[in-house]
C-alpha positions as CSV (number, residue, x, y, z in Angstrom):
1,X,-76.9,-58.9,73.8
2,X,-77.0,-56.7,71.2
3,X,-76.5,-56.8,67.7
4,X,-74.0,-55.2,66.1
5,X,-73.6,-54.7,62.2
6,X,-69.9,-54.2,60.3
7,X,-71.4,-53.9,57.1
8,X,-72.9,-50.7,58.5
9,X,-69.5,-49.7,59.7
10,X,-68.1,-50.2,56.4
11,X,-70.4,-47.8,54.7
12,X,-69.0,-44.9,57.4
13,X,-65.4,-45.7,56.1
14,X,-65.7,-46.2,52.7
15,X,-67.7,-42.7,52.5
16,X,-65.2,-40.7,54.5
17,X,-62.1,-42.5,51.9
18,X,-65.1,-40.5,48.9
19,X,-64.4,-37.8,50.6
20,X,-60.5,-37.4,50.9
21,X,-61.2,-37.9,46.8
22,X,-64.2,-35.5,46.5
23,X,-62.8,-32.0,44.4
24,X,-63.9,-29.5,47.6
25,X,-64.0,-26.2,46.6
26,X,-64.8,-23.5,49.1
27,X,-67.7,-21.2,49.1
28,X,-66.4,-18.1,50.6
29,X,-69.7,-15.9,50.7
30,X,-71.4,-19.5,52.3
31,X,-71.4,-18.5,55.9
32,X,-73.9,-20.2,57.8
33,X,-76.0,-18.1,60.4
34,X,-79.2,-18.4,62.7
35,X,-81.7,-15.7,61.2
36,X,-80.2,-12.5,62.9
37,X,-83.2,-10.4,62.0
38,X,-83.4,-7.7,65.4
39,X,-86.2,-8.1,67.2
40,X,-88.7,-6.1,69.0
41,X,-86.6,-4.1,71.4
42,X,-84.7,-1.1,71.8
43,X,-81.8,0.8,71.4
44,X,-81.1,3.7,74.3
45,X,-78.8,6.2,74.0
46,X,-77.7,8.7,77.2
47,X,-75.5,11.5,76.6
48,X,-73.7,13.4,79.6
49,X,-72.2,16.8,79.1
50,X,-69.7,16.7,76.3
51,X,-71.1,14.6,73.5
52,X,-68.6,12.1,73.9
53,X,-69.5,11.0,77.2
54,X,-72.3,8.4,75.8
55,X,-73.9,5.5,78.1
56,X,-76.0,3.2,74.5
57,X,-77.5,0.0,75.4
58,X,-78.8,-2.3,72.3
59,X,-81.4,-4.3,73.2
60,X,-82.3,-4.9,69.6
61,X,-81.0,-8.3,69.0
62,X,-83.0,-11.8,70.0
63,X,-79.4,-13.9,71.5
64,X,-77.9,-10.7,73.1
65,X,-77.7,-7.4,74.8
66,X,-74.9,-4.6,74.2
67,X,-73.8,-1.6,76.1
68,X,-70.6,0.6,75.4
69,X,-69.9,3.3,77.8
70,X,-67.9,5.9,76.3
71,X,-65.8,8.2,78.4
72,X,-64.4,7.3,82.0
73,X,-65.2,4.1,83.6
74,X,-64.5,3.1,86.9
75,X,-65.9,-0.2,87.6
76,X,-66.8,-1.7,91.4
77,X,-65.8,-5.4,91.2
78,X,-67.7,-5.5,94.9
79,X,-71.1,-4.2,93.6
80,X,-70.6,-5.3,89.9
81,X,-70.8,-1.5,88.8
82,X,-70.0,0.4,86.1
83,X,-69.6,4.2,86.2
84,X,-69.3,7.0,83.7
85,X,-67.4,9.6,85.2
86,X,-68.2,12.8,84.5
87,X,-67.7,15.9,85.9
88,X,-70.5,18.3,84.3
89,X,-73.3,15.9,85.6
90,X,-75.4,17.9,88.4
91,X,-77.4,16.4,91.3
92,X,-77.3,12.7,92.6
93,X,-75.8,9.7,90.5
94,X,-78.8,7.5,89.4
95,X,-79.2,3.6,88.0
96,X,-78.8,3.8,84.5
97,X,-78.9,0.9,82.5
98,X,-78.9,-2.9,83.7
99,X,-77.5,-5.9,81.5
100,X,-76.3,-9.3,81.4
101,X,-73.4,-9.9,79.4
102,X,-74.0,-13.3,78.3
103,X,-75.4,-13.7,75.2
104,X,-78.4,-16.5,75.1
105,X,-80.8,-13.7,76.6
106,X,-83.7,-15.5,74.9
107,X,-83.0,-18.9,77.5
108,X,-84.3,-18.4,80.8
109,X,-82.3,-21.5,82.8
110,X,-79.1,-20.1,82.0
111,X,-79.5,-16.3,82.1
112,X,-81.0,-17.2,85.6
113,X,-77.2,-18.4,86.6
114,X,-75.5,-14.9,84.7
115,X,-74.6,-12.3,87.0
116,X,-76.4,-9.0,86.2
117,X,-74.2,-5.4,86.0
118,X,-75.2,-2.3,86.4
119,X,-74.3,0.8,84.7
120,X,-75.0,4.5,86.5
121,X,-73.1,7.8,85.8
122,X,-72.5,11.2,88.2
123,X,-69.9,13.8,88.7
124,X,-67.1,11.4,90.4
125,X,-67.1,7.7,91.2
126,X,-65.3,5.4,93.4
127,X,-61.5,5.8,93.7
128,X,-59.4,4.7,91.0
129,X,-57.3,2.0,92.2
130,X,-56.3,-0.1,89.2
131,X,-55.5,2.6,85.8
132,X,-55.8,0.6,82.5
133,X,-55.1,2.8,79.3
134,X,-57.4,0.3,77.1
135,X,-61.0,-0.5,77.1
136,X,-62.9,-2.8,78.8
137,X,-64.6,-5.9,77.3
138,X,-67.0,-7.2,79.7
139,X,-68.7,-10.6,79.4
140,X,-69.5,-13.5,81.7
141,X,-68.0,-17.1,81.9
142,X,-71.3,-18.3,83.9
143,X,-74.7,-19.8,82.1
144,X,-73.1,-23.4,80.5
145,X,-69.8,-22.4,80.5
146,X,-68.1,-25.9,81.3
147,X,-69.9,-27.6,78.4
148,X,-67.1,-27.3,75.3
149,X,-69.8,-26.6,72.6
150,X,-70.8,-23.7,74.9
151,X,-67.5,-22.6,75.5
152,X,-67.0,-21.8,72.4
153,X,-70.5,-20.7,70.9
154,X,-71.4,-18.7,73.8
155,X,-68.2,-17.4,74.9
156,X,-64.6,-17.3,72.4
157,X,-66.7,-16.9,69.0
158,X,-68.6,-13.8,70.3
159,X,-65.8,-12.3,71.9
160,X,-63.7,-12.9,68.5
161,X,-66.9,-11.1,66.8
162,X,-66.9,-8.4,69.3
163,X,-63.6,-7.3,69.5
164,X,-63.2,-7.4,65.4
165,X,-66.2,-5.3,65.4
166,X,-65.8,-2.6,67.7
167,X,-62.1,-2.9,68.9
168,X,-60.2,-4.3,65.5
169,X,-56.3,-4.0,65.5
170,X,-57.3,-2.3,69.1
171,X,-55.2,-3.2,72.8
172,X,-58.4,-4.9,75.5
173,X,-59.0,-5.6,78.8
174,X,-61.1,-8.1,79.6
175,X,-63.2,-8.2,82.5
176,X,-65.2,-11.4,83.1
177,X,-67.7,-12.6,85.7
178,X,-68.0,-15.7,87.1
179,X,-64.7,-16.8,85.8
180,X,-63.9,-19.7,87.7
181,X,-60.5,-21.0,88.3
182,X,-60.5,-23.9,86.2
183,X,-61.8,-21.9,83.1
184,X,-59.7,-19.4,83.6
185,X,-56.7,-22.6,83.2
186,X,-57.7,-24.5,81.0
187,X,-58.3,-21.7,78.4
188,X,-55.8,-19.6,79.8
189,X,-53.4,-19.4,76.0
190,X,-56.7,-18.6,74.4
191,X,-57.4,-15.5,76.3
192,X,-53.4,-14.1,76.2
193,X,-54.5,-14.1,72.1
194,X,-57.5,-12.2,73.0
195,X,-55.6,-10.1,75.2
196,X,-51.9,-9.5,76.8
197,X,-53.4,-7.9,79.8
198,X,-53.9,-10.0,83.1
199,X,-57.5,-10.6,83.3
200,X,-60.1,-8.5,85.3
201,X,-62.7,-11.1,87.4
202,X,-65.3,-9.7,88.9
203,X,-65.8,-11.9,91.7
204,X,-62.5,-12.3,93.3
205,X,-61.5,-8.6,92.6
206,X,-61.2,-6.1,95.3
207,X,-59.6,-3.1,93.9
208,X,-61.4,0.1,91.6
209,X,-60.5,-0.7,88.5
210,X,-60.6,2.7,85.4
211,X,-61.2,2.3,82.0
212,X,-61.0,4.7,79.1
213,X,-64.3,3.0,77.9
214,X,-65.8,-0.1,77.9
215,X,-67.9,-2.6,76.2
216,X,-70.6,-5.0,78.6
217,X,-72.1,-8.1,76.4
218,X,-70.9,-10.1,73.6
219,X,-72.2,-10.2,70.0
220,X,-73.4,-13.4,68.6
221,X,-75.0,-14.8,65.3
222,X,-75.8,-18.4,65.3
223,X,-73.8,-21.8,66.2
224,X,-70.0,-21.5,64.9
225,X,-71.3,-18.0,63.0
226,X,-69.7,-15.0,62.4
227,X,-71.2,-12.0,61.6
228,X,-73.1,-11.5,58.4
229,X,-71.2,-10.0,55.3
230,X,-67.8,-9.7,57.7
231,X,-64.6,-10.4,55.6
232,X,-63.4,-12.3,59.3
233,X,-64.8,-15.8,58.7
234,X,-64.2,-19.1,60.9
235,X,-60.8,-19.6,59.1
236,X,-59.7,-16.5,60.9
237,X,-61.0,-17.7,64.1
238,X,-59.0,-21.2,63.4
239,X,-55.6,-18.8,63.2
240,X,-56.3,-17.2,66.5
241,X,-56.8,-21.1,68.3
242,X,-53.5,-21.9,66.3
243,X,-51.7,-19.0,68.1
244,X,-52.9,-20.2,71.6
245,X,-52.5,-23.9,71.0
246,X,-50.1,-24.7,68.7
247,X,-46.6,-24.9,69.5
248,X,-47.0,-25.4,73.4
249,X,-45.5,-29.0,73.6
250,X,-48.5,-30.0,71.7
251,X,-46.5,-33.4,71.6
252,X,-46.3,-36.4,74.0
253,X,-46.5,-40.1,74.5
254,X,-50.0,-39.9,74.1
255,X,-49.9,-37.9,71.4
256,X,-46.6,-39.0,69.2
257,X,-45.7,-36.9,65.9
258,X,-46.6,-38.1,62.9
259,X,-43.9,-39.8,60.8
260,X,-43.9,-38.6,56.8
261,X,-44.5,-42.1,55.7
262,X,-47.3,-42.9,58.2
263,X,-50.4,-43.8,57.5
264,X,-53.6,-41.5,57.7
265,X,-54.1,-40.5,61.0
266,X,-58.0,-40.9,62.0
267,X,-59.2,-39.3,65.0
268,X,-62.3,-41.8,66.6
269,X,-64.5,-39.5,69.1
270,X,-65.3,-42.0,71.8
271,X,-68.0,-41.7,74.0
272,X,-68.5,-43.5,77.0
273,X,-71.3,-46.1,77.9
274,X,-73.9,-44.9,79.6
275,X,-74.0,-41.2,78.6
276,X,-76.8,-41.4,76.2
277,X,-75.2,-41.5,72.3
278,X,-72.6,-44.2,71.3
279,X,-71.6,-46.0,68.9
280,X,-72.3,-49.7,69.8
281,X,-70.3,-51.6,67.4
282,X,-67.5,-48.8,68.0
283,X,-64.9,-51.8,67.8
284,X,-65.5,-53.2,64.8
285,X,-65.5,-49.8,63.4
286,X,-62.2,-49.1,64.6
287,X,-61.1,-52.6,63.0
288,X,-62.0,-51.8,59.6
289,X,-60.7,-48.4,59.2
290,X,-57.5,-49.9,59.9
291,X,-58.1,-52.8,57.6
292,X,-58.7,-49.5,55.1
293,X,-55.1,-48.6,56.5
294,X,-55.9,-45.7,59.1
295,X,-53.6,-45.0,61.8
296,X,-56.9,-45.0,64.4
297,X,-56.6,-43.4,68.1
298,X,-59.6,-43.2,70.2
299,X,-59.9,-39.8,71.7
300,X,-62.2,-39.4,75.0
301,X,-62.1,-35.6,75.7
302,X,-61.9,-35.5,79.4
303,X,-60.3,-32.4,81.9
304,X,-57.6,-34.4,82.1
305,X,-56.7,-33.5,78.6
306,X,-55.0,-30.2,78.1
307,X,-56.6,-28.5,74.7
308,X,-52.7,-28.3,74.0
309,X,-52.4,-32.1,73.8
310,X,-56.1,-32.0,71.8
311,X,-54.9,-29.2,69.5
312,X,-51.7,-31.4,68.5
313,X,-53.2,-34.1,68.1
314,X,-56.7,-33.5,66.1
315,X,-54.2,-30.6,64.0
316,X,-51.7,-34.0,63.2
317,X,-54.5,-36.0,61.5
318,X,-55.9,-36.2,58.7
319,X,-59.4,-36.7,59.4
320,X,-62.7,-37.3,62.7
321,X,-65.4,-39.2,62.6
322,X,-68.1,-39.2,64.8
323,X,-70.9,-39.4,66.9
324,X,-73.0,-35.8,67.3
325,X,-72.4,-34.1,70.2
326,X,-70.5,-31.3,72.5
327,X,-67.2,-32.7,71.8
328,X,-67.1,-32.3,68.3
329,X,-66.5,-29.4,68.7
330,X,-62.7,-30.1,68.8
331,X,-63.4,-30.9,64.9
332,X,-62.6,-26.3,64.9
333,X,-58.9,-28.3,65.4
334,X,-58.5,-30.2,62.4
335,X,-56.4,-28.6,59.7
336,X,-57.6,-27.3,56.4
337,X,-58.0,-30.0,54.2
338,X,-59.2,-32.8,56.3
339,X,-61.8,-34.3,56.6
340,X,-64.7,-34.8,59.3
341,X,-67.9,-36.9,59.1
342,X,-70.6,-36.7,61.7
343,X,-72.7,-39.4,62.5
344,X,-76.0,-38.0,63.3
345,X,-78.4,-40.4,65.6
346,X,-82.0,-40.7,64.5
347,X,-84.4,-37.9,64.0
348,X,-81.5,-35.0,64.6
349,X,-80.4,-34.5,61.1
350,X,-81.1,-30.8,61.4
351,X,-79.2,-30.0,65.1
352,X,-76.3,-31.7,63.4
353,X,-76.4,-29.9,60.2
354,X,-77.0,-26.2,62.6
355,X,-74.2,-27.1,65.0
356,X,-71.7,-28.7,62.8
357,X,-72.8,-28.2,59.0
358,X,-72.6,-24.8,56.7
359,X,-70.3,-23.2,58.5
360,X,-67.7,-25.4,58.2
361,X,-67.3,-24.3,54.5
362,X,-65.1,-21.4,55.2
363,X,-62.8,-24.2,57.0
364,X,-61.8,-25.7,54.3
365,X,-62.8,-29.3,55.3
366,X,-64.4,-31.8,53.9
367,X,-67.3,-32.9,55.7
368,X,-70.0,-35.4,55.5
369,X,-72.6,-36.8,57.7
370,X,-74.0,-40.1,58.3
371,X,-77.2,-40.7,59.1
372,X,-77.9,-43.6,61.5
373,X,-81.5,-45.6,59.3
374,X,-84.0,-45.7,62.0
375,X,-83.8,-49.7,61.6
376,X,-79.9,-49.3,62.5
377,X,-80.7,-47.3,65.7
378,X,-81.4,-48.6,69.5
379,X,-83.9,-45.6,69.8
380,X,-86.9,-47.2,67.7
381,X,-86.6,-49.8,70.5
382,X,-87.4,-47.8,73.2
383,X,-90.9,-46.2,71.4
């Protein structure tokens, strides 16, 4: 049987109500970031004919790789190629440059699972079949896509980074690879805000599709970072997941509007037994935030639950606590001025401060974390 200790859980409450009365004040040039110092690689630049017909390939950068093709593109869903057309090329097309647009390049197990492209150029390529009038943003939606923490970090904050880097204010296709069927659902109103376009999937695609340029790989800087010294920040990124989220029958009878005279609505990440970390005495946590006078609902994010339904109801409350993992990475959902403490298991105090610490600053939210005393935690009993 084991023991379980409400005094502990009383300390978790009564710091999270500290922080709805802590004075925040947001740090606007605190962005937190992995070091994004380049290194040892290189940067290859091919030019055809005119000068603006340009294949470039960064290879500069530890997390990612980045190619922009400028000047006709026709890409070959059935052999993953991309060509520059151009006309004043002489003698045979030839393998150019190969990448793959995922950007954890320094991880072997999941670039393993990423789909590599290849870019060549001649006179003429395939037949155009498809004629887009934007330009192509190529990534993949393979490696841990599935994983929500990923989903994010690896996928919609780089592509948010890339497209206000290169293509600001601009019209994109995008063009993804390994985009299953249930990704391409679930996260369906976030890529329409990314792009009005139907999208371009490599691997179900049969038609020639022709670009006016295009982009392969996605920028990236660090968990939940943006770049360094940009004037976008994570706030920015929250407006764009309001736009594809909000508003979309966000409520139902799981999920009831909050009434102007109800109580504080705390969101309780639950995890299930089993699955590694929990919070053991989760019910009498749950008891003494009411006692405190939350409004408590215990939220298991499952596929089940449409990000809609999350998105209304983690944007409704007023604050989230808990334990570190993946799915607190709904906590991008809660509304400026709320708050959101982590409880961080033994001996992680500094993935929980990388994953979910600095960069919340720009959100406007107050956070604190909670750090589980080593004579508190079940782990010291299995050492």
């Amino acid at each position: 049987m084991r023991k379980r200790n409400p005094a502990a859980t009383a300390t978790v409450f009564l710091a999270l109500i500290i922080a709805f009365l802590f004075v925040f004040e947001i740090n606007q040039s605190s962005i937190f970031r992995l070091s994004s110092a380049p290194t040892q690689g290189k940067i290859r630049r091919l030019t055809f004919g005119k000068a603006k017909q340009v294949i470039s390939c960064d290879r500069s950068h530890q997390k990612y790789d980045l190619c922009s093709i400028t000047g006709a593109t026709v890409v070959d869903p059935a052999t993953s190629t991309f060509f520059l057309v151009d006309p004043t090329i002489s003698g045979p097309r030839s393998i150019v440059e190969k990448i793959k647009p995922y950007p954890r390049k320094w991880e072997n197990f999941p670039m393993q699972r990423i789909q590599e492209l290849t870019i060549t150029s001649g006179p003429s390529g395939p037949e155009c079949e498809v004629q887009h009038n934007s330009p192509a943003i190529v990534f993949s939606a393979g490696g841990y896509t599935g994983n929500v923490f990923h989903d994010f970090n690896d996928g919609f904050i780089p592509l948010f980074i890339t497209i206000n880097s290169i293509y600001k204010n601009q019209d994109v296709v995008l063009v993804v690879s390994k985009a299953r069927d249930w990704w391409l659902n679930r996260y369906k109103n976030l890529l329409h805000v990314f792009s009005s376009h139907p999208i371009v999937t490599l691997d179900n695609d049969t038609s020639n599709h022709c670009f006016p340029s295009a982009t392969l790989g996605l920028m990236s800087y660090g968990f939940m970072a943006l770049m360094p010294n940009s004037s976008q920040t994570l706030l920015h990124f929250r407006g764009l997941l309001d736009k594809a989220f909000g508003h979309h029958g966000q409520y139902s009878i799981f999920n009831p509007p909050p009434k102007s005279d109800s109580p504080p609505r705390l969101v309780f990440m639950s995890r299930s037994k089993g699955i590694g970390r929990e919070i053991l005495n989760q019910d009498e946590a749950v008891k003494v935030a009411k006692e405190i006078g939350f409004d408590v609902i215990l939220f298991k994010p499952t596929g089940k639950i449409s990000l809609q339904q999350a998105y209304g109801l983690i944007n409704s409350s007023h604050a989230m606590v808990g334990m570190h993992g993946a799915a607190l990475t709904h906590s991008l959902f809660l509304r400026p001025g709320s708050a959101f403490m982590q409880v961080m298991p033994l001996g992680i105090d500094w993935v929980g401060k990388m994953c979910f610490g600095e960069p919340y600053s720009t959100l406007n939210i107050r956070l604190r974390w909670k750090r589980v005393a080593w004579w508190r935690s079940t782990t010291r009993m299995i050492w």
